[in-house]
Biopython code that builds the backbone (N, CA, C, O; Angstrom):
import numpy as np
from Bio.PDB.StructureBuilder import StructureBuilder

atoms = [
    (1, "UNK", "N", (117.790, 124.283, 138.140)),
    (1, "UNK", "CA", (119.010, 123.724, 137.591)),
    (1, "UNK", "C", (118.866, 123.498, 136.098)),
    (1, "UNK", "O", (117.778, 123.130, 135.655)),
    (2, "UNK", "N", (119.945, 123.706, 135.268)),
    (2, "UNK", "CA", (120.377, 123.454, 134.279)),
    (2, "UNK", "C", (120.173, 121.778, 134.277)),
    (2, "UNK", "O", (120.332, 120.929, 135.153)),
    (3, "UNK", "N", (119.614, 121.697, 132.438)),
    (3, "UNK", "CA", (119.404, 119.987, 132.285)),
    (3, "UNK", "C", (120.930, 120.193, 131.437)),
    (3, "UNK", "O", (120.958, 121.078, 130.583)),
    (4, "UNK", "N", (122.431, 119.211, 131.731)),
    (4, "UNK", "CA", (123.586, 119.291, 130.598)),
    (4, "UNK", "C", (122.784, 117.919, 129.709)),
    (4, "UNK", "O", (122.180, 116.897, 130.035)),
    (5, "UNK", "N", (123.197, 118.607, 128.403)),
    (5, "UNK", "CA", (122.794, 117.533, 127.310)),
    (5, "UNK", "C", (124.404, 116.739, 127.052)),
    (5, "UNK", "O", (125.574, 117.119, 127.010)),
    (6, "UNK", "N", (123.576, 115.274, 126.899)),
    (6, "UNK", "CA", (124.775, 114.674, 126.606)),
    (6, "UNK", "C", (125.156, 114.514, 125.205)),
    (6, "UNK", "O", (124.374, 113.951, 124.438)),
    (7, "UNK", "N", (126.483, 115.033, 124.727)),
    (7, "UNK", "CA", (126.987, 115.327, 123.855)),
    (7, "UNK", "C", (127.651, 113.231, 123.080)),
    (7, "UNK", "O", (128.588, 112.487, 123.369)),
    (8, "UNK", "N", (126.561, 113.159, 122.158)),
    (8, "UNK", "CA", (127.127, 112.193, 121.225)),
    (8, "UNK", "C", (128.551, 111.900, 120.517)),
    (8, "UNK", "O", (128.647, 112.519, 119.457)),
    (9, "UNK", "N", (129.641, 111.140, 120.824)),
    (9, "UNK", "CA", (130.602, 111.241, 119.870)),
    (9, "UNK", "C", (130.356, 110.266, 118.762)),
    (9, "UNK", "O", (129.949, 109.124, 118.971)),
    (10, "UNK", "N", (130.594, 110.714, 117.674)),
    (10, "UNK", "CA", (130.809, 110.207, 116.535)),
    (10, "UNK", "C", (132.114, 110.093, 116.051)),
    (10, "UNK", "O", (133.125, 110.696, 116.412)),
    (11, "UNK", "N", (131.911, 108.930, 114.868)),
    (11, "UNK", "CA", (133.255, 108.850, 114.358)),
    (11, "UNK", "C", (132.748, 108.567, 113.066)),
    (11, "UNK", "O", (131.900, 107.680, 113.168)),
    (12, "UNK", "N", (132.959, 109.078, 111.448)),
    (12, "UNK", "CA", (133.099, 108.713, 110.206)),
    (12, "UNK", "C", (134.134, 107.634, 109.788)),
    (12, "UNK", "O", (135.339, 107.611, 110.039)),
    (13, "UNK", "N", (133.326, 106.677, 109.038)),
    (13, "UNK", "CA", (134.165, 105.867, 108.363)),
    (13, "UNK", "C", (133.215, 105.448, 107.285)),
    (13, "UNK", "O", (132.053, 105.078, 107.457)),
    (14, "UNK", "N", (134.072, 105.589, 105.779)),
    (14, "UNK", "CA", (133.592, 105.662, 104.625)),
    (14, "UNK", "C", (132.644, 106.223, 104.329)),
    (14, "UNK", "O", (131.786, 105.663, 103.646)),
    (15, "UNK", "N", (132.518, 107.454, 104.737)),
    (15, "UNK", "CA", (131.505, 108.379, 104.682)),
    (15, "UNK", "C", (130.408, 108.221, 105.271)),
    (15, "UNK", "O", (129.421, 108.871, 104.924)),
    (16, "UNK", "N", (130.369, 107.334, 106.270)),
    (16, "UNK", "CA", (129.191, 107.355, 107.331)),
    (16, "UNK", "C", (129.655, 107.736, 108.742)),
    (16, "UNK", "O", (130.659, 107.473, 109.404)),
    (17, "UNK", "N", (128.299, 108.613, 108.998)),
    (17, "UNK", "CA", (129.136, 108.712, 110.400)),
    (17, "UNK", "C", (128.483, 107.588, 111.485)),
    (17, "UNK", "O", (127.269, 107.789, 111.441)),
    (18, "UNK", "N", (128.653, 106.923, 112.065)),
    (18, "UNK", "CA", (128.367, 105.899, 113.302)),
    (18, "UNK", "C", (128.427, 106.750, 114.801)),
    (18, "UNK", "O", (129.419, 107.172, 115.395)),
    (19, "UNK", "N", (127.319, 106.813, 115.084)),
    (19, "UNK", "CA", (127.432, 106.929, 117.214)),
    (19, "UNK", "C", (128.947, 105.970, 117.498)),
    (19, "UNK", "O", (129.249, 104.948, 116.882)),
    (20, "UNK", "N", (129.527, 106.443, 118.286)),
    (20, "UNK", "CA", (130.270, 105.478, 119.254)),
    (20, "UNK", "C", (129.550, 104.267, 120.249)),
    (20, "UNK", "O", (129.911, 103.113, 120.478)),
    (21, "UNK", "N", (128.404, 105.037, 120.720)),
    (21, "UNK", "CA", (127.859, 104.192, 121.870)),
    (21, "UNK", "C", (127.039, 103.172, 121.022)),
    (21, "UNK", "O", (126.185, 102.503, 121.605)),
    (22, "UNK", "N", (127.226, 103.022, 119.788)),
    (22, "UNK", "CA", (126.172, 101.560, 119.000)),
    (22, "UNK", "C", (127.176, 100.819, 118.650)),
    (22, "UNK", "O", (126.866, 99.785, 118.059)),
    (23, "UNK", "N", (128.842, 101.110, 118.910)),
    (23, "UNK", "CA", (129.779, 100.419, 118.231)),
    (23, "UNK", "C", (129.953, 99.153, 119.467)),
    (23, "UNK", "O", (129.964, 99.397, 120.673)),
    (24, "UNK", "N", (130.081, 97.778, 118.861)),
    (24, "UNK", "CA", (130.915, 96.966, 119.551)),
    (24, "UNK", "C", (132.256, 97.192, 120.304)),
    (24, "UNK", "O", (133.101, 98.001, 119.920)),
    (25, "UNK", "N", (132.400, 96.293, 121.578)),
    (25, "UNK", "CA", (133.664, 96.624, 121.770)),
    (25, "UNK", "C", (134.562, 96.383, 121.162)),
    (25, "UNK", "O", (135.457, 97.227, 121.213)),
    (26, "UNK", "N", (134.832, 94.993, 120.178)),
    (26, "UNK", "CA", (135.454, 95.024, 118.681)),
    (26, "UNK", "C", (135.910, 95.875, 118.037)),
    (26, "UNK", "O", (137.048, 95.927, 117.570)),
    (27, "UNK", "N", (135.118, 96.583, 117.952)),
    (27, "UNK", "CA", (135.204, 98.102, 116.782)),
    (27, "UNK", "C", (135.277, 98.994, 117.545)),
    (27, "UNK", "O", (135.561, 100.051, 116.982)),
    (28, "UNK", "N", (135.096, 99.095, 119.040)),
    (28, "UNK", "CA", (135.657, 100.107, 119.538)),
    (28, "UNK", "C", (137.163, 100.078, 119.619)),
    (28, "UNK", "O", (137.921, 101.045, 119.553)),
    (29, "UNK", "N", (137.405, 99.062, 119.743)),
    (29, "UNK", "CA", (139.069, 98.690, 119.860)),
    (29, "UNK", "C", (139.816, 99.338, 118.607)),
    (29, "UNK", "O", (140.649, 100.243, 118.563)),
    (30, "UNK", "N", (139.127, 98.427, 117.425)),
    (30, "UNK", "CA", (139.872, 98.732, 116.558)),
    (30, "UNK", "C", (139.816, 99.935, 116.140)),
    (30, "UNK", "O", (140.718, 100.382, 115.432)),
    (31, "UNK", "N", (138.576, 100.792, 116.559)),
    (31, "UNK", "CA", (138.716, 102.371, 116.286)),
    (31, "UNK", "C", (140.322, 103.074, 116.803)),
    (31, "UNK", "O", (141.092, 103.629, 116.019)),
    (32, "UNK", "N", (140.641, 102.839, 118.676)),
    (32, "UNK", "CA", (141.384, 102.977, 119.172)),
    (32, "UNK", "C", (142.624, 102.641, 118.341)),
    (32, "UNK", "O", (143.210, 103.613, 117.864)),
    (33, "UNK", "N", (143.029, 101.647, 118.135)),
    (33, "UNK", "CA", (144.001, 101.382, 117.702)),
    (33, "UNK", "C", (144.328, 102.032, 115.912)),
    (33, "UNK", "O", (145.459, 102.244, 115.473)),
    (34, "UNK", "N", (143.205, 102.214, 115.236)),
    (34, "UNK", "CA", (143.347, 103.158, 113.898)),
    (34, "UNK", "C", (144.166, 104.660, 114.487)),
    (34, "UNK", "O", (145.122, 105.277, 114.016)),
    (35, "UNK", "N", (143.247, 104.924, 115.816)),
    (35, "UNK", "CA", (143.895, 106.212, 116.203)),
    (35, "UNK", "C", (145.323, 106.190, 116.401)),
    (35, "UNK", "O", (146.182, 106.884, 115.857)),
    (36, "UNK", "N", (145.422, 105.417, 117.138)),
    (36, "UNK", "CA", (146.839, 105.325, 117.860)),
    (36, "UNK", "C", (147.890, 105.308, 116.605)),
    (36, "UNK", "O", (148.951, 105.929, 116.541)),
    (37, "UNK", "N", (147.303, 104.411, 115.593)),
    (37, "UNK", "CA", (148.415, 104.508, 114.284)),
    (37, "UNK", "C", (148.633, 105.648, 113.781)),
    (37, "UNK", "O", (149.769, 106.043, 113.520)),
    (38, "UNK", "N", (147.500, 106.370, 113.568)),
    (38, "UNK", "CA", (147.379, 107.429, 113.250)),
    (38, "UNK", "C", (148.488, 108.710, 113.916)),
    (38, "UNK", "O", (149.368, 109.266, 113.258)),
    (39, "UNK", "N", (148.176, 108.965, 115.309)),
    (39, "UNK", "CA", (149.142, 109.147, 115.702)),
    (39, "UNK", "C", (150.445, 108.753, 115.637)),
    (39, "UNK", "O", (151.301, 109.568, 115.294)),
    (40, "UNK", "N", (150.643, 107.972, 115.829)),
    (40, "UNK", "CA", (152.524, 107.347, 115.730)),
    (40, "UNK", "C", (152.456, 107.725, 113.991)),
    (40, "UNK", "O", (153.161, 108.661, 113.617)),
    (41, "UNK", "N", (151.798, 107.155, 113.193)),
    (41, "UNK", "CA", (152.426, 107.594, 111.849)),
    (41, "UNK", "C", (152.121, 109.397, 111.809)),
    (41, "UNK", "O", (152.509, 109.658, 110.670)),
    (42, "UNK", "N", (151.781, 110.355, 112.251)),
    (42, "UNK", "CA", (152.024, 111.834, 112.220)),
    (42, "UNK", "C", (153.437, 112.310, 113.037)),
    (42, "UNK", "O", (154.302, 113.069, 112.601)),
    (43, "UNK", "N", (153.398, 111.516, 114.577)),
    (43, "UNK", "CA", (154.888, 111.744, 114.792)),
    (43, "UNK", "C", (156.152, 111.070, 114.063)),
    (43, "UNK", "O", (157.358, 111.304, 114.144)),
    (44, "UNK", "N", (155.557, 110.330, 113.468)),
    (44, "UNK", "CA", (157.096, 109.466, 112.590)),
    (44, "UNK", "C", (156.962, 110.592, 111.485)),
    (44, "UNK", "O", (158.056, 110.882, 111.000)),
    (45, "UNK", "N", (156.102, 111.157, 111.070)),
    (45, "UNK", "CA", (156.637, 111.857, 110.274)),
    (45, "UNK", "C", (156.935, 112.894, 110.622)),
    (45, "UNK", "O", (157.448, 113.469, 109.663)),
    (46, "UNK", "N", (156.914, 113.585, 111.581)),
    (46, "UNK", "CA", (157.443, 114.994, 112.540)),
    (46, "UNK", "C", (158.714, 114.525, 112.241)),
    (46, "UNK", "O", (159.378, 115.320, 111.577)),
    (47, "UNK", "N", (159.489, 113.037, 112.647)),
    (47, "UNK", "CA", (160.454, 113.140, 113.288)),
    (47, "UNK", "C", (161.462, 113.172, 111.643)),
    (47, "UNK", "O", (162.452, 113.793, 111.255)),
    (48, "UNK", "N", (160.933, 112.577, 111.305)),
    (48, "UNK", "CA", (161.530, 111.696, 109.365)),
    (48, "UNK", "C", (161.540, 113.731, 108.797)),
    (48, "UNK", "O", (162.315, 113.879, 107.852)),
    (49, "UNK", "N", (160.995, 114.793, 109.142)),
    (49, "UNK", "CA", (160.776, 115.899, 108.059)),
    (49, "UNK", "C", (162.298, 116.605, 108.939)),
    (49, "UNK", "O", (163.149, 117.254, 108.330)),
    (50, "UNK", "N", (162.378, 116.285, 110.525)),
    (50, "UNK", "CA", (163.428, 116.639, 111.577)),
    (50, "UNK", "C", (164.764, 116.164, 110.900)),
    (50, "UNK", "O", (165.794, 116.785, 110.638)),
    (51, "UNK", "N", (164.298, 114.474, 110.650)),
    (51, "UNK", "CA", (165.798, 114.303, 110.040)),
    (51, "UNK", "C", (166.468, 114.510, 108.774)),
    (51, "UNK", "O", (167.665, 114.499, 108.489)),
    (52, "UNK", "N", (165.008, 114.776, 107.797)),
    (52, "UNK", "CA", (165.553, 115.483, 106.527)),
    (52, "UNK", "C", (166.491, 116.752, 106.329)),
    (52, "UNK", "O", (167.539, 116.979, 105.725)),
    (53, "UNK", "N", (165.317, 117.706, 107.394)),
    (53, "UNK", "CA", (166.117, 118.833, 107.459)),
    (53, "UNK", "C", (167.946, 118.666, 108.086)),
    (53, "UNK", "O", (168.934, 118.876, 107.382)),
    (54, "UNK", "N", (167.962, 118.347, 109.193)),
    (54, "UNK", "CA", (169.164, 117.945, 109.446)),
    (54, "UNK", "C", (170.163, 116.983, 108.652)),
    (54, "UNK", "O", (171.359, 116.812, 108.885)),
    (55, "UNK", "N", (169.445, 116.448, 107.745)),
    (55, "UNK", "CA", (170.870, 115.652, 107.061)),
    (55, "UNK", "C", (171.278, 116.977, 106.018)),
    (55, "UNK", "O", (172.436, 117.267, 105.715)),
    (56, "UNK", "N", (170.185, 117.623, 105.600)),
    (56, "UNK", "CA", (170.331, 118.206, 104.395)),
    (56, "UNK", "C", (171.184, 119.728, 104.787)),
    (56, "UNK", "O", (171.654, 120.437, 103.898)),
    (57, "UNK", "N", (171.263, 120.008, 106.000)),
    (57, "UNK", "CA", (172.147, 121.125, 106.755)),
    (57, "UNK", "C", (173.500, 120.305, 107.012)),
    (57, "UNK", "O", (174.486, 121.029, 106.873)),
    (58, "UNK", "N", (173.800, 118.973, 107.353)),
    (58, "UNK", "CA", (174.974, 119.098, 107.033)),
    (58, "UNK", "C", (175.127, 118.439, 105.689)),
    (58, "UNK", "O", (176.140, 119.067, 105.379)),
    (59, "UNK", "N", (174.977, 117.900, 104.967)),
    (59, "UNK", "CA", (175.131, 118.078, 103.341)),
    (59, "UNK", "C", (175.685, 119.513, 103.212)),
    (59, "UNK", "O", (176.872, 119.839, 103.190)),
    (60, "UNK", "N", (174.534, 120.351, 103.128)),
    (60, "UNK", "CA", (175.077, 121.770, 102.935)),
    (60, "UNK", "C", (176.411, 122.363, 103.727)),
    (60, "UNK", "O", (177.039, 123.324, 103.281)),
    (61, "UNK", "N", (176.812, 121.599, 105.100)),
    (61, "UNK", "CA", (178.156, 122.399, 105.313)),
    (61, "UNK", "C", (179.173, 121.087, 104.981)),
    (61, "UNK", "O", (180.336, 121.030, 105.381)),
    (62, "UNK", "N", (178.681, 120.320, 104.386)),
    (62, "UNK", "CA", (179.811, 119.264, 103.764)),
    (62, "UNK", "C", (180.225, 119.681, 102.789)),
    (62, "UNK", "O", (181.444, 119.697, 102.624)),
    (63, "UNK", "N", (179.404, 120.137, 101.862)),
    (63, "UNK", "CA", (179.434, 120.728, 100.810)),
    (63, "UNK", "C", (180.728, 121.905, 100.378)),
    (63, "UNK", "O", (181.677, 121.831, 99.597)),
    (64, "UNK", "N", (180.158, 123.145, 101.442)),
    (64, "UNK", "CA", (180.834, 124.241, 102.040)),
    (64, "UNK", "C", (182.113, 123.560, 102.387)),
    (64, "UNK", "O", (182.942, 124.405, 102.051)),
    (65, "UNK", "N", (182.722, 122.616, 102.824)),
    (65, "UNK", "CA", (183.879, 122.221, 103.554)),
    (65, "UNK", "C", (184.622, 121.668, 102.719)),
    (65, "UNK", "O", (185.829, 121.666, 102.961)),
    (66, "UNK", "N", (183.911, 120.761, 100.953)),
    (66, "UNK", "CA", (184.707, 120.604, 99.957)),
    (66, "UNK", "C", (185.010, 121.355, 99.652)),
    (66, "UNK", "O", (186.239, 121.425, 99.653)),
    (67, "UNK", "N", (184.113, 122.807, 99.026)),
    (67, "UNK", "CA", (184.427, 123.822, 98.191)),
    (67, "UNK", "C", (185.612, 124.975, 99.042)),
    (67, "UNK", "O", (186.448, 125.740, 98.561)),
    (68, "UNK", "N", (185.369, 124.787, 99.955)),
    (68, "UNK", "CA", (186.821, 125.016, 101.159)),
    (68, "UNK", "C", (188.133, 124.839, 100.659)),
    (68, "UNK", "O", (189.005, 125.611, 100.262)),
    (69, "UNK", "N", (188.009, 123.268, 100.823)),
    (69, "UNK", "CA", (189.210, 122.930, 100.992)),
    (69, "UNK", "C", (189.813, 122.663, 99.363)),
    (69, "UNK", "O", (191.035, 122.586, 99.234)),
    (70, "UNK", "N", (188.949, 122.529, 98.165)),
    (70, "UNK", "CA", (189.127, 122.777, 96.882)),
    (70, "UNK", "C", (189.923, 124.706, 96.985)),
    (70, "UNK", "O", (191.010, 124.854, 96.427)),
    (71, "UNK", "N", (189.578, 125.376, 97.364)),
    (71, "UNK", "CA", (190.023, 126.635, 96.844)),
    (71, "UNK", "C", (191.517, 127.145, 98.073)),
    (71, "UNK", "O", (192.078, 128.240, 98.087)),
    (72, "UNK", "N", (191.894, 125.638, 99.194)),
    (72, "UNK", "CA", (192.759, 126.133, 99.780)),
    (72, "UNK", "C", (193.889, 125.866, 98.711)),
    (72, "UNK", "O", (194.796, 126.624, 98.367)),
    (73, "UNK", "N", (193.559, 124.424, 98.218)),
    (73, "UNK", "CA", (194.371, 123.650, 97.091)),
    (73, "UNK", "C", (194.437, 124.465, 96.028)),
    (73, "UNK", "O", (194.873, 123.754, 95.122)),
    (74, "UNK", "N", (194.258, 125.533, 95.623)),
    (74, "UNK", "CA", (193.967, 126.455, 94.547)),
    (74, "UNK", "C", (194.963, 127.538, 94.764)),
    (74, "UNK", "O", (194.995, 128.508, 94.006)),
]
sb = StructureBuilder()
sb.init_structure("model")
sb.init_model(0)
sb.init_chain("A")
sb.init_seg("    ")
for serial, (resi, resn, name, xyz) in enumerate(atoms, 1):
    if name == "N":
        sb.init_residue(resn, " ", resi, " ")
    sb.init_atom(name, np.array(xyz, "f"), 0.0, 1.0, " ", f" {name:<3s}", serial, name[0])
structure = sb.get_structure()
């Protein structure tokens, strides 16, 4: 049989990297929870680049709908 080696996770912070398994549960937490922000602030910004684009498409046919109705008046 195969010996599986157990694979260390690490995590960097301020340019050190730290084992996980020497971290407190303290700092394991708060690792977790850095992540989790982390996440939610990458989807808030998925969603914030979603709603840029979409305001700025209808801007653009608002736009289109003055210059419309300027050249019906014309």
């Amino acid at each position: 049989m195969s010996k599986k080696q157990k694979q260390t996770q690490t995590i960097t912070i301020d340019d050190v990297e730290h084992k996980v398994e020497d971290l407190t549960q303290e700092q394991v937490a708060l690792v977790n929870h850095v992540q989790d922000l982390d996440r939610k602030i990458s989807s808030s910004q998925f969603n914030i680049d979603q709603l840029n684009v979409g305001r700025n498409a209808f801007m653009g046919m608002l736009s289109e709908a003055m210059k419309a109705e300027e050249a019906e008046e014309s």
